[in-house]
BAMARNU-939909 format. One line per field, with one value per residue: residue number from 0; residue in three letters; x, y, z of N, C-alpha, C in turn. Coordinates in steps of 0.2 Angstrom, whole numbers. Example, Ala and Ser with C-alpha at 12.3 -4.5 7.8 and 13.67 -1.06 7.14 Angstrom:
BEGIN
resi [0, 1]
resn [Ala, Ser]
neast [66, 64]
nnorth [-28, -11]
nup [39, 35]
caeast [62, 68]
canorth [-22, -5]
caup [39, 36]
ceast [66, 64]
cnorth [-16, 0]
cup [39, 39]
//
This chain:
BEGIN
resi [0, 1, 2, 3, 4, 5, 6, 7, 8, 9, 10, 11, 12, 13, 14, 15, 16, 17, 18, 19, 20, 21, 22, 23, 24, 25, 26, 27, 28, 29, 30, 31, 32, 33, 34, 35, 36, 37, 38, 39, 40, 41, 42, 43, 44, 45, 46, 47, 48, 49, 50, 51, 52, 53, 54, 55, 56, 57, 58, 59, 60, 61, 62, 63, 64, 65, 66, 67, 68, 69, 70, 71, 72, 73, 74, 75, 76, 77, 78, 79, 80, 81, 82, 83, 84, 85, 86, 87, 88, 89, 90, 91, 92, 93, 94, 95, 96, 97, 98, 99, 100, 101, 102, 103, 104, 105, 106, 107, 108, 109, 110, 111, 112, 113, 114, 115, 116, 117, 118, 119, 120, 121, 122, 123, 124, 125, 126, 127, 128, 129, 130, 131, 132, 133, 134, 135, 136, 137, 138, 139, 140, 141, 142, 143, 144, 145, 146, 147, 148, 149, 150, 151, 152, 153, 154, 155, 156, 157, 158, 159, 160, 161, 162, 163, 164, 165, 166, 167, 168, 169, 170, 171, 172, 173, 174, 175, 176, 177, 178, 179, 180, 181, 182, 183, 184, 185, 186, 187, 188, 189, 190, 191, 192, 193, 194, 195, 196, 197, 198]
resn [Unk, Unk, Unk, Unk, Unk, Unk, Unk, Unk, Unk, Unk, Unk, Unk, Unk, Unk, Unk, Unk, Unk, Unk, Unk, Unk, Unk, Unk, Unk, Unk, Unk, Unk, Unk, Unk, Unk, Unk, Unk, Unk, Unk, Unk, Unk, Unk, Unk, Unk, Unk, Unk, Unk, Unk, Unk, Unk, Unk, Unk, Unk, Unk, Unk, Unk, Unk, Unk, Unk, Unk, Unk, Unk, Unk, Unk, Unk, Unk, Unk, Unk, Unk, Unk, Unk, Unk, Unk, Unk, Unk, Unk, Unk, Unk, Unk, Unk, Unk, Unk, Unk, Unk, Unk, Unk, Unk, Unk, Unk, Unk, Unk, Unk, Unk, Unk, Unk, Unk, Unk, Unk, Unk, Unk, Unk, Unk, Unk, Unk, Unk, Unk, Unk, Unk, Unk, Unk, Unk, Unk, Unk, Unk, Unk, Unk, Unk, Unk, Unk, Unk, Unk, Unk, Unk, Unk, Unk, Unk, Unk, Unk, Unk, Unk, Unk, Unk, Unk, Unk, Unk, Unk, Unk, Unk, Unk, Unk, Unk, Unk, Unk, Unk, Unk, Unk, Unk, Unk, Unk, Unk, Unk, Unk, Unk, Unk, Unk, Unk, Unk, Unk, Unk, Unk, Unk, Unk, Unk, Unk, Unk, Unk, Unk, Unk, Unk, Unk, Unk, Unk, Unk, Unk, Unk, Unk, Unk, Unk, Unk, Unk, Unk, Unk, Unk, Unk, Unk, Unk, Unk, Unk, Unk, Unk, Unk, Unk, Unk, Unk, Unk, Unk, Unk, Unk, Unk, Unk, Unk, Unk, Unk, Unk, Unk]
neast [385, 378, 370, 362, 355, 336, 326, 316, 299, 293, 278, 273, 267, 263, 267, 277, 283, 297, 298, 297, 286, 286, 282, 286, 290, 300, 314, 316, 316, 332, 333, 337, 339, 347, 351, 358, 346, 343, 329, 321, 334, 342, 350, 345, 341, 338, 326, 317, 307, 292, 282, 278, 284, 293, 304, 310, 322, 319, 331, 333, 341, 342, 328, 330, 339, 332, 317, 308, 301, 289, 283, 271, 257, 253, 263, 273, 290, 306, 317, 332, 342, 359, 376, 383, 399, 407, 399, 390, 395, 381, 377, 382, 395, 384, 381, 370, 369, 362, 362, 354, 339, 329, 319, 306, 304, 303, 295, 295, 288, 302, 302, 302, 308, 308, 312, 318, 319, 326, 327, 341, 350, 364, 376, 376, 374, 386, 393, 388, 388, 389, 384, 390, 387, 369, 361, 344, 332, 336, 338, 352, 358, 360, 367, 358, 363, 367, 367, 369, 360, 352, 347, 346, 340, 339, 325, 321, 309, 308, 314, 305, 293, 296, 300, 299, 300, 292, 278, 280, 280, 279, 283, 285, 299, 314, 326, 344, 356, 375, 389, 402, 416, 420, 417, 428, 438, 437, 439, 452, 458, 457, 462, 477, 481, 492, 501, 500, 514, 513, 522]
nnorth [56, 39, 23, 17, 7, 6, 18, 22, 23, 37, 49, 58, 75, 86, 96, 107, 118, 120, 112, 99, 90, 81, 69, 61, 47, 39, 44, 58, 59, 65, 74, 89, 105, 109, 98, 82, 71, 56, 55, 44, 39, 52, 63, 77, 91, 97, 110, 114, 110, 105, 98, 83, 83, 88, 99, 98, 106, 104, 105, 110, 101, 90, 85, 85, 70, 62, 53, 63, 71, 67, 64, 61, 67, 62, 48, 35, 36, 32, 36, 38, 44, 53, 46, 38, 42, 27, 20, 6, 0, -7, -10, -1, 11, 23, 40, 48, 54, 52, 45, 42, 36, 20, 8, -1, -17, -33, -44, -54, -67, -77, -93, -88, -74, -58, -59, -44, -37, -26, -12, -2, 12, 12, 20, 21, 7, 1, 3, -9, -23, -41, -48, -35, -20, -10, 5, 9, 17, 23, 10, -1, -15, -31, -35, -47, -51, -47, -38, -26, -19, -22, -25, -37, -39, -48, -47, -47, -53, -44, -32, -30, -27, -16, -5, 6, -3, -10, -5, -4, -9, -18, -6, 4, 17, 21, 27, 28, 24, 20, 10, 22, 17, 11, 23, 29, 22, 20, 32, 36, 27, 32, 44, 40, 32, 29, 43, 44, 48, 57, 62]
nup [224, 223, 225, 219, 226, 230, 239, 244, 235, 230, 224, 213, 217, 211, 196, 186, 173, 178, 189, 198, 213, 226, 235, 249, 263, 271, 266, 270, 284, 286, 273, 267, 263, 247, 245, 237, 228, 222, 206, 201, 194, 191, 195, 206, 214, 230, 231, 240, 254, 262, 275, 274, 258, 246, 234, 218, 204, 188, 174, 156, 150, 156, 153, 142, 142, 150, 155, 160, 160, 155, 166, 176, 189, 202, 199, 204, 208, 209, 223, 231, 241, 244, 245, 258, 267, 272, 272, 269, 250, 242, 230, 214, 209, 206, 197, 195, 182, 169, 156, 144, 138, 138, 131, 137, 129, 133, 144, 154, 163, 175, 185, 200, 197, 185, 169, 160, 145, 135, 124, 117, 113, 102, 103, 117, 121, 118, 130, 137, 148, 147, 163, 171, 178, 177, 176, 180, 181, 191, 200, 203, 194, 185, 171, 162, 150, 134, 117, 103, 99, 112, 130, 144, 159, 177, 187, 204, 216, 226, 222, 210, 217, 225, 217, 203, 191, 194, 190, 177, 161, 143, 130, 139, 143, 152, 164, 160, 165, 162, 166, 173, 172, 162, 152, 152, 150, 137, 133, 138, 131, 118, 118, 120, 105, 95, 87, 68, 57, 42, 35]
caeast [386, 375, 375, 356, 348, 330, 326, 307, 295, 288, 272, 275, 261, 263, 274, 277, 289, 303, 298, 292, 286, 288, 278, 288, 289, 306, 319, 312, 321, 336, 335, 337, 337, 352, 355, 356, 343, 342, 323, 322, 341, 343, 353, 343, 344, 331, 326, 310, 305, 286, 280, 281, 284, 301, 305, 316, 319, 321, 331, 330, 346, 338, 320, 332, 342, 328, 310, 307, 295, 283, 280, 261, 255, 252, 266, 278, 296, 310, 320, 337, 348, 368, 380, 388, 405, 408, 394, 392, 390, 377, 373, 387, 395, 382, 382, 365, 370, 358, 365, 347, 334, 328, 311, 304, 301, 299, 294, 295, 289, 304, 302, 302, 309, 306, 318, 313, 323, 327, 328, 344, 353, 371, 381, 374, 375, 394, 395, 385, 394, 386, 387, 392, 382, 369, 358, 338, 327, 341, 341, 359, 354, 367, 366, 359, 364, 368, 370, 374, 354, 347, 349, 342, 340, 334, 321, 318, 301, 307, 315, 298, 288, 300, 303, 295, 301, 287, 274, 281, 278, 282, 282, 287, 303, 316, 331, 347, 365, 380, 395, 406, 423, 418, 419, 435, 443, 435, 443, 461, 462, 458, 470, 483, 484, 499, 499, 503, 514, 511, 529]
canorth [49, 35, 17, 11, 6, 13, 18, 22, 25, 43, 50, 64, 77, 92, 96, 113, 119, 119, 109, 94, 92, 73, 66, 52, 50, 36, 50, 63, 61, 70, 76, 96, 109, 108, 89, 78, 67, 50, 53, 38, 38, 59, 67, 82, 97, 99, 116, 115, 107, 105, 92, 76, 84, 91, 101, 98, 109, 100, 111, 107, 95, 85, 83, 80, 67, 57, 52, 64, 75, 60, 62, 64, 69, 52, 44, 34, 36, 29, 38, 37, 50, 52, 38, 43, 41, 24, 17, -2, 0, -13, -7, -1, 16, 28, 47, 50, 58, 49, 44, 42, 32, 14, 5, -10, -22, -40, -43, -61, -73, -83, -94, -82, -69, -59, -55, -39, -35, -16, -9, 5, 14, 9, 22, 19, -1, 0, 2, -13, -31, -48, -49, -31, -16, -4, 9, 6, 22, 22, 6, -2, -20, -34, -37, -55, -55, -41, -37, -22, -15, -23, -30, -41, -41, -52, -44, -52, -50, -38, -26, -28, -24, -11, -2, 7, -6, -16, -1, -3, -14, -17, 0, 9, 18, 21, 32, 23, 26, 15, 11, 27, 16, 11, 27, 32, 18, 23, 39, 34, 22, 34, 46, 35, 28, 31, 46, 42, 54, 57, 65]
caup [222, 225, 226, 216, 232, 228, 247, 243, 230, 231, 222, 211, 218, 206, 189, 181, 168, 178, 195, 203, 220, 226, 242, 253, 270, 275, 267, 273, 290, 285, 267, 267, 257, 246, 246, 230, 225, 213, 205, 194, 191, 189, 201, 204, 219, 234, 233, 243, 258, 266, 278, 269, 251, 244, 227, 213, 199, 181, 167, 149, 147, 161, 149, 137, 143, 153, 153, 170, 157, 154, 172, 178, 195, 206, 196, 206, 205, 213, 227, 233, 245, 241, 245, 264, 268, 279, 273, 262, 243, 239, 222, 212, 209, 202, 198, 193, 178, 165, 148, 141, 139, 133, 129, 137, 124, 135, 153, 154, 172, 175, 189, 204, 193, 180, 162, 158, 139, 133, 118, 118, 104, 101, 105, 122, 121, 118, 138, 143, 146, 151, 172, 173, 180, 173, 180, 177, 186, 198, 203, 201, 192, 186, 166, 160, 142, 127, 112, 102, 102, 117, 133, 149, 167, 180, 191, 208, 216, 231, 215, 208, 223, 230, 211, 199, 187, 194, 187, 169, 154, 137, 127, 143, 144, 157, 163, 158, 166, 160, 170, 173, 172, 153, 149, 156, 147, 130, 132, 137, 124, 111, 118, 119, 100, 95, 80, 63, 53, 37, 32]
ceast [381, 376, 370, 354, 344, 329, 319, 305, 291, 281, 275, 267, 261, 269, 272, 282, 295, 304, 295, 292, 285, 284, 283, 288, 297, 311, 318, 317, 326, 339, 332, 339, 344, 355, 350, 353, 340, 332, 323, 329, 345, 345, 352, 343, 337, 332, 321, 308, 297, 282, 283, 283, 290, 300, 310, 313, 323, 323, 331, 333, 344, 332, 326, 337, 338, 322, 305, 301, 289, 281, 271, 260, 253, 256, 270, 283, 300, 314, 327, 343, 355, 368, 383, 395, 405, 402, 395, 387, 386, 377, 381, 386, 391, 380, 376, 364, 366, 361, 359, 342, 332, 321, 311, 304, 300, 299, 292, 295, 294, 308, 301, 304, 306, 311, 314, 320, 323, 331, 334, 348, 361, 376, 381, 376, 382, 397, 393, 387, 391, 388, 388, 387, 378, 364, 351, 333, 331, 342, 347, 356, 360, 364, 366, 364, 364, 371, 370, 366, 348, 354, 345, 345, 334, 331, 318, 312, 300, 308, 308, 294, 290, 301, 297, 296, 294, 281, 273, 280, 282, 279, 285, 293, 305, 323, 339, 355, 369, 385, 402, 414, 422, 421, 425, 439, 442, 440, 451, 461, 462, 462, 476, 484, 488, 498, 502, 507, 517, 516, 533]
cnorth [45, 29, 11, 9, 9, 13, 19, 25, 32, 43, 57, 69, 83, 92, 104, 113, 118, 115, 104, 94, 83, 74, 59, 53, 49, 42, 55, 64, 67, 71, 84, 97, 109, 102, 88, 72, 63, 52, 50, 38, 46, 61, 75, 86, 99, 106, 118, 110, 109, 99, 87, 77, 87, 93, 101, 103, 103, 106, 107, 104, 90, 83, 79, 73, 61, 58, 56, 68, 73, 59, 64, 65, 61, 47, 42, 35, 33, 36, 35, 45, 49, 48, 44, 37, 35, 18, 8, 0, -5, -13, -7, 8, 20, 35, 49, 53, 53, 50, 45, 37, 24, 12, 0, -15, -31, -39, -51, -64, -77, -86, -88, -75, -67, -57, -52, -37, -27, -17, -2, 5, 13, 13, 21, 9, -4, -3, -5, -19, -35, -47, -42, -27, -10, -1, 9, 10, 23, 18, 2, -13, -23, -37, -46, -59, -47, -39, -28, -16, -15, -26, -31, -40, -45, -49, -49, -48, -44, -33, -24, -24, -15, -3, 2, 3, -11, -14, -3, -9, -12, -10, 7, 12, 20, 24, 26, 25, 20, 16, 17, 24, 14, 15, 31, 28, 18, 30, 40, 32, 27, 42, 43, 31, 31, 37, 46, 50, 52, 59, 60]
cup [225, 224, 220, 219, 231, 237, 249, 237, 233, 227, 219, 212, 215, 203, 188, 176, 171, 187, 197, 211, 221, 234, 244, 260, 271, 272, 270, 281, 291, 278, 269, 262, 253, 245, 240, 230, 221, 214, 199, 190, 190, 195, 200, 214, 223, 235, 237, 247, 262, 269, 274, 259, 251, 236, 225, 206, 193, 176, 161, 146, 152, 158, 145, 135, 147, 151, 158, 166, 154, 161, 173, 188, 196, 205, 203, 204, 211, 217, 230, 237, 244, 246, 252, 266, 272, 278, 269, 256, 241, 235, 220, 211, 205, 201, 198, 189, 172, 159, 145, 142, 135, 135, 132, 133, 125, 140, 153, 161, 171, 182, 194, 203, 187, 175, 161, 151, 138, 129, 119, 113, 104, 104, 115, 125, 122, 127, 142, 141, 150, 160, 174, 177, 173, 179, 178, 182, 190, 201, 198, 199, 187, 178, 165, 155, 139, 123, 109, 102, 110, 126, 140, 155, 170, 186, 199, 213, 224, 227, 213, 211, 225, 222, 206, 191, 189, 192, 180, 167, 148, 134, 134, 142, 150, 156, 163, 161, 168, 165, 169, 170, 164, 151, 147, 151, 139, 130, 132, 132, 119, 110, 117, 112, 100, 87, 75, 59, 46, 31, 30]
//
């Protein structure tokens, strides 16, 4: 589990078909082999540790569920270590299991902030609610406004600085995870109609 606090921005220093290798220093402390960690919103498995570099393996529901295979060497990505027991959630509850993905489509200056819009597909959309939470590369971010294709956040200028949201632009895309308690409540409900009989 995680919380969306990004905690550094790495460097992605090599990709193959089924690995990346990530450069950072500040996690690095006490991330071991076997510990989960948020890249750009993907809760992915350190199988490989050297000096200042770590390996994750990516399988092919992981391509297909994010933008992690649009990576390039030198890219930035966001970082984040699991949530520890005792600690303070700042952010909001997130698994790092990525729904998909969404498109930039405005990045707008307002005041010391910026509105950045996103483009995402409905069935997806269904989850996200004015004020509430979503997940944006892994950082945990507080919806402005949204309707049934899109929706807004307000971007403040340490986010910006601190994120790989502050790299991207319109036409960009990004990994997208909805509030877990949404779904839950989708689910009940549609267990619990009541069943019609037909006799």
């Amino acid at each position: 589990m995680f919380t969306g606090l990004i905690e550094e921005l790495g460097i992605v220093s090599y990709i193959s078909q089924t690995d990346i290798w990530i450069e950072s220093s500040i996690i690095m402390d006490d991330l071991g082999v076997k510990d989960s960690i948020s890249v750009n919103g993907a809760c992915l498995t350190v199988v490989s540790i050297e000096e200042n570099l770590f390996k994750v393996n990516v399988v092919p529901e992981t391509l297909r569920r994010t933008d992690l295979g649009d990576l390039s060497v030198g890219d930035k990505v966001n970082l984040e270590r699991s949530a520890q027991l005792g600690g303070r959630l700042g952010g909001h509850i997130v698994q790092g299991h990525v729904d998909g993905t969404a498109q930039i489509t405005a990045y707008v200056e307002e005041g010391s902030a910026w509105l950045i819009e996103f483009e995402i597909s409905k069935n997806l959309s269904k989850y996200i609610v004015e004020k509430g939470f979503v997940c944006v590369d892994g950082a945990s971010l507080t919806v402005v406004n949204c309707d049934e294709n899109t929706f807004t956040i307000a971007l403040i200028p340490y986010t910006r600085d601190n994120t790989v949201l502050g790299t991207k632009g319109v036409g960009n895309s990004v990994n997208i995870e909805t509030d877990i308690i949404g779904k839950y409540i989708e689910k009940l409900s549609i267990w619990n109609q009541p069943s019609i009989d037909l006799d």
